[in-house]
N, C-alpha and C positions, 0 to 999 in steps of 0.2 A: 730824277726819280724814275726809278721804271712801274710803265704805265701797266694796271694790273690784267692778268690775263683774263679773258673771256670766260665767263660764270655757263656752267652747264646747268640749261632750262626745262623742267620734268616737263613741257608743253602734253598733252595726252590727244589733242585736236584730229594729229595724225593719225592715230590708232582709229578713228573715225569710220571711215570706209571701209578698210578689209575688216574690219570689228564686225560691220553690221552684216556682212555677207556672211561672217564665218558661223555668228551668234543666230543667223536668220537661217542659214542654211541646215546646222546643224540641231536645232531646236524644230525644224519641220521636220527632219530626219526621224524621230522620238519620237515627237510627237503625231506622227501621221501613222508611224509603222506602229507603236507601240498598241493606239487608238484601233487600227487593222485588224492588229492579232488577237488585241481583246476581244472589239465585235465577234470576229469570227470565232472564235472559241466560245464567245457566250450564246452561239446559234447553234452550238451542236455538232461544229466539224468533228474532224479526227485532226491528231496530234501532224500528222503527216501533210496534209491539206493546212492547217495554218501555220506549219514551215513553209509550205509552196509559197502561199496567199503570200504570207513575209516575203521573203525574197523577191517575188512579182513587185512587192508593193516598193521595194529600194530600189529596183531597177528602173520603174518605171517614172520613181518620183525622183529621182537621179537626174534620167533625161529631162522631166517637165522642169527642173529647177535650171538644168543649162540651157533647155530651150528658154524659157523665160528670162533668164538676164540675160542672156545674150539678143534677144529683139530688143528688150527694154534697154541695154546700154548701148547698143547699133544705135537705135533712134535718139539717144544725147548726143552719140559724137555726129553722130549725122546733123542735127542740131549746131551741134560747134561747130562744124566743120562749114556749115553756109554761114553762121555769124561773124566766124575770120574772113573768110570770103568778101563778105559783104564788108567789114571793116576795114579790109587788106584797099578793096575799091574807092571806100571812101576818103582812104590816106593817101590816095595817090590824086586823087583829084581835088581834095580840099584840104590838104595840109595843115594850111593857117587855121581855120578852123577847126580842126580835129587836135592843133597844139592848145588852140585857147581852149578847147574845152577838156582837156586832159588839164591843164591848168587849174579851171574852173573846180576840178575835180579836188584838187591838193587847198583853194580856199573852205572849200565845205569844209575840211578835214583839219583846217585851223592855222594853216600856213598865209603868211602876208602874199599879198597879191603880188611882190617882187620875188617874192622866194618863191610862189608855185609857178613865176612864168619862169625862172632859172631850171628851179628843177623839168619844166614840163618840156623845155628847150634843149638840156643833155639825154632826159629818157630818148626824146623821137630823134636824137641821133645815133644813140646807140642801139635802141630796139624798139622803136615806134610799133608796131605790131602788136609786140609783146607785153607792150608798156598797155596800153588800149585793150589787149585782149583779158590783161588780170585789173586793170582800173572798173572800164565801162561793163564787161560780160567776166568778169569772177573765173577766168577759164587761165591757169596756168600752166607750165609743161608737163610738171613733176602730179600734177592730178585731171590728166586729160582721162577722157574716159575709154577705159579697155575694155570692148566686150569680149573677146575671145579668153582672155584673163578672167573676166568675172562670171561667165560661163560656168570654165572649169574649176574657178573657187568655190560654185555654187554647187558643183554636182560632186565635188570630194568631200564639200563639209556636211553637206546633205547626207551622203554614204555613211561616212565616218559614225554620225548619231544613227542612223537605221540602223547600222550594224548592230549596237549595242543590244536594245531589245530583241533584237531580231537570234544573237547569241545565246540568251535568257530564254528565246521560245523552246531554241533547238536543246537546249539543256534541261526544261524545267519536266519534271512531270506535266504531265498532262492534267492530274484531279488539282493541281494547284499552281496552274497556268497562268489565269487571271489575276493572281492575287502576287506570284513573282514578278509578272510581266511590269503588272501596275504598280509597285511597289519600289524593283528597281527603278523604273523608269522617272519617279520621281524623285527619287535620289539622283537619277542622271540631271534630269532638270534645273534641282536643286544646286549642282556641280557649276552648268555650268552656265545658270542666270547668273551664280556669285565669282565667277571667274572673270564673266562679262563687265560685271560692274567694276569688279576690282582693277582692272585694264581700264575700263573708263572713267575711272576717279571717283563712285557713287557708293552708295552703302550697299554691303553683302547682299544683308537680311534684307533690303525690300528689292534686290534686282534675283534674288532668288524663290522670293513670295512670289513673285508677281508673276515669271518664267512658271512655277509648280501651280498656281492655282487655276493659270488656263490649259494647263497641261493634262490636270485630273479633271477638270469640265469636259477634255474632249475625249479622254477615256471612258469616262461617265457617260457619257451621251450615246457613243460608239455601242459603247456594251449593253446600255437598255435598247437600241436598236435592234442590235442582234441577238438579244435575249426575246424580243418581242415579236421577230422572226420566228424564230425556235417554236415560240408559242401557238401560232398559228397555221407553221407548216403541216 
């Protein structure tokens, strides 16, 4: 009998990482520029001065988004990169130990004490390193971590959402600025918390609740800022 072929698995796990960068980068985008152009409209600029302020505010939150994943994922690989180190050391010098406790590793996991010394016995001859480096420290090739990739993940998806509101300022009248700016913006929100979930396996409606209602809190907040501004200048 032919043995049946290999079933394709919807796993979503992967989708994990560049999800969160793209979902985080691009929801600061909106949500920071959108928050921006409200304040300042509700302080009394001109239409001209919160197109500036917009675009000031993408550019600059562009850079702080790639400057910031990139120290922050520098210091993981940096991190991995002395944990292999030090693991790399410890397999060279203590072997035996480092098989039985890679061993040790597969009885947790429910394997007979003959079977994880088999298995623990072929890994460290084929890839002791690598075997150690995704058993003991969780660190495998295909998800080492890239700061220069997540960087520029962060300041394109960042971009991508500023633009949006930032289109809407450049477009909108001016006597009803606030009310376009806030309005698409929550629509955009609304987009793409349910996009986020959808990709992540979870329900629309609350990964699009949850993304729109801290999204209007900080336009809310932004705009009585700058209306209170206004008031007192």
């Amino acid at each position: 009998m032919k043995p049946p072929g290999r079933h394709r698995e919807g796993h979503r796990i992967g989708h994990i990482g560049w999800l969160r960068a793209a979902v985080l980068g691009a929801n600061d985008g909106i949500v920071s520029t959108s928050s921006l152009v409200v304040g300042i409209a509700a302080s009394g600029a001109s239409h001209a001065h919160i197109v500036v302020t917009g675009v000031a505010g993408l550019v600059a939150g562009a850079m702080s988004m790639a400057a910031g994943e990139y120290v922050s994922v520098h210091s993981q690989s940096d991190t991995e990169k002395a944990d292999l180190s030090r693991e790399r050391l410890e397999l060279e010098k203590y072997p035996a130990a480092e098989q039985r406790e890679l061993a040790a590793i597969y009885v947790g996991r429910g394997l007979t004490a003959a079977l994880a010394q088999q298995v623990a016995e072929q890994l460290m001859r084929h890839d002791a390193l690598g075997a150690h480096a995704l058993e003991e420290l969780g660190i495998s090739g295909d998800r080492r971590a890239q700061p220069l990739q997540a960087a520029l993940a962060s300041a394109a998806s960042f971009a991508v959402g500023a633009a949006l509101p930032l289109a809407v300022t450049a477009l909108a009248p001016q006597a009803a600025l606030i009310v376009w700016v806030s309005g698409t913006s929550l629509v955009f929100l609304a987009a793409l918390g349910g996009i986020a979930a959808r990709v992540g396996g979870s329900s629309m409606l609350v990964g699009a609740g949850r993304i729109t209602f801290w999204g209007a809190l900080a336009m809310a907040i932004t705009a009585g800022v700058g209306a209170l501004l206004d008031a007192i200048r």
